[in-house]
Steps between C-alpha positions, in 0.01 A plus 500: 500500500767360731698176461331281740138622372613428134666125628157435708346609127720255296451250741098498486542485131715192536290283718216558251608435260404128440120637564563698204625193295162316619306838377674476146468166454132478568465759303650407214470108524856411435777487778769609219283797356452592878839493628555733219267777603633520852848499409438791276285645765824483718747627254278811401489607929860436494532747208246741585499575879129678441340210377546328827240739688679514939197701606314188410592119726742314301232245380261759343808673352570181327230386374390846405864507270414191364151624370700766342670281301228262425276785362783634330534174300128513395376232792561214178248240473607329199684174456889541486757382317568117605187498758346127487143460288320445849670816624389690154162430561464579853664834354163558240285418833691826652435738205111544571551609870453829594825705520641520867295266684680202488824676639264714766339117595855379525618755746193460697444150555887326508660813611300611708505935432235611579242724294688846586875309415412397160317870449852573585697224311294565181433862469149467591238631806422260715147443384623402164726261673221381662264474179780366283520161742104434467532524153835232475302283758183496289700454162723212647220310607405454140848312520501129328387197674700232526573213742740518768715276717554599850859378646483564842561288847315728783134377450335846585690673256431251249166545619511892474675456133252289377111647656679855298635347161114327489361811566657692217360261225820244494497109555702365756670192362652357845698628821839262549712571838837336326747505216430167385079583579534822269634283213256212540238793495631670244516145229120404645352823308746782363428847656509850363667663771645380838518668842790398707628528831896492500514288789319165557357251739770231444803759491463468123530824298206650312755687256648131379114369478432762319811492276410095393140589427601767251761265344249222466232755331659785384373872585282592734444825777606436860457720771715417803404507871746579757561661838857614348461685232868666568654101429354530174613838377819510550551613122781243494339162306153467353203646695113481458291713293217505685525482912278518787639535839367359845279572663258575159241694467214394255532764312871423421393156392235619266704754341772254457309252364347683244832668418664170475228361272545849274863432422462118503927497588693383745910477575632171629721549820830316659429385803 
């Protein structure tokens, strides 16, 4: 392989990189325990040229490296060391799921592979790809019910969010537009999870709404809407676990809710 092919290579690898870091961390349910996967993922293609596959694009490569080192590990479900009580439960809800389908769901609905790139990505055919998300979808939809608040300032969107979060078996408690709505929402009736855009009506930021709520209640999931994903993983301060990017499909809110109600964690951010 020449220089520039291998640079073009490195460079695909680079730029997605922060999808990986989403991958991991929905996938795990914890932004530290995350992180951790894809940096070894990284380290291990530094060391060992064949793991990162060039007849492959850069992003299946990847991700496909990553499996390799996520299998390798056993795929854990269990509770670790220092993991909050909420987030050691959420870890018990995991154990029963069928093995594979949650990671094949993953790569299907918020990354987007398709059925013949995760056949790829996991060692699989396509049809098992295929067969492996019907089973996650019908196995997450036995997901807890809970109630959720809906912070979000476009009306059709919050519109969208809420017809969808109804439909799967949740309670919406309230949509607010505002930082100072979200909180007043938040003290009328406490929610189990929030959905938050980044950016709101009043120039307010969801992030800092979202920060107050959780240190007026304590622990909760969030799942963070934004058209800029990139602006929030930057790997460089605290990130969301669990984020969908816009536009959405309803898929990716369904799987992220129910994900998101599974691990029952969340990581505060700096605004």
């Amino acid at each position: 392989m020449n220089s520039a092919t291998s640079e073009g290579f490195a460079d695909g690898i680079a730029r997605e990189l922060p999808y990986l870091r989403r991958y991991s961390r929905a996938l795990t349910g914890s932004q530290k325990s995350g992180d951790a996967y894809a940096a070894a993922t990284l380290e291990a293609m530094l060391e060992d040229p064949d793991l990162g596959d060039r007849s492959r694009s850069p992003r299946v490569a990847l991700f496909r490296a990553f499996h390799a080192i996520w299998t390798s590990s056993g795929a854990p479900v269990e509770a670790a060391e220092g993991d909050s009580f909420l987030a050691a439960q959420a870890q018990r809800h995991m154990a029963p799921l069928t093995p594979g389908t949650r990671e094949a769901l993953l790569l299907y609905t918020i990354e987007q592979f398709s059925y013949a790139q995760i056949g790829q990505i996991t060692d699989s055919t396509e049809e098992e790809a295929e067969e492996m998300v019907a089973t996650a979808q019908e196995e997450m939809a036995r997901s807890i019910m809970g109630k959720v608040m809906i912070i979000e300032d476009e009306a059709i969107i919050a519109m969208d969010l809420e017809t969808v979060v109804g439909q799967m078996g949740h309670r919406v408690t309230g949509v607010a537009r505002t930082h100072k709505g979200a909180v007043q929402l938040a003290k009328q009736e406490r929610p189990d999870m929030i959905l938050a855009d980044i950016q709101l009506a009043d120039n307010s930021s969801g992030v800092e709404a979202v920060n107050e709520i959780l240190g007026e209640f304590g622990e909760m999931p969030v799942i963070f809407i934004t058209a800029f994903p990139e602006r929030l993983l930057t790997g460089e301060k605290p990130e969301p676990v669990f984020l969908i990017t816009k536009p959405y499909t309803e898929e990716q809110v369904r799987l992220a809710v129910s994900q998101a109600m599974f691990f029952a964690s969340t990581v505060t951010l700096v605004a």
